[in-house]
C-alpha positions, 0 to 999 in steps of 0.5 A: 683498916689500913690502905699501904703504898711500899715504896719499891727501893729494897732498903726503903721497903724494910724501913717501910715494913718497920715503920708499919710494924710500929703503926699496927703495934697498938692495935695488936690485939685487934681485927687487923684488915691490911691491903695495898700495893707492898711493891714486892712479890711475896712467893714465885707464883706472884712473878713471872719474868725478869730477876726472881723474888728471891732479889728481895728476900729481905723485904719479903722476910720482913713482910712474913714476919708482920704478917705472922705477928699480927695474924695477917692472911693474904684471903685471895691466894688462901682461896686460890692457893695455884692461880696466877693472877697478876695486879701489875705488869711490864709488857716490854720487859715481858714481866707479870707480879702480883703486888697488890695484896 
């Protein structure tokens, strides 16, 4: 059982992401439960306003990439897979993100 805290710096994210690849290394083989705040929103739906998510393509590659190794889901969207729902927001920007996962 882990609790993360991303940074929210793109390059200090995919050193983040790495470093959590390392951490979760040993336990490969094992039930995995991973939550927290990555800073980043994974997919268009988890963002509305402001730059899209592409702006971090990277770190949301990195992310995919240790969710895909380590059989990692993200439950909530699995059970509402076209909801909007938002964990952080910025009302004068006018800018809604899921980062929380």
């Amino acid at each position: 059982l882990s609790n993360t805290y991303a940074p929210n710096d793109i390059t200090a994210q995919i050193a983040f992401s790495r470093n959590l690849e390392n951490f979760l290394l040993p336990y490969a083989d094992s039930q995995i439960i991973l939550g927290g705040d990555l800073n980043c929103s994974l997919a268009p739906i988890n963002k509305t306003g402001e730059a899209p998510v592409q702006k971090k393509q990277k770190v949301i590659d990195e992310t995919k990439g240790i969710s895909g190794r380590f059989k990692l889901q993200d439950i909530w969207r699995g059970q509402y897979p076209t909801k909007k729902q938002y964990t952080w927001r910025n009302n004068f920007l006018k800018v809604l993100c899921r980062l929380d996962y």
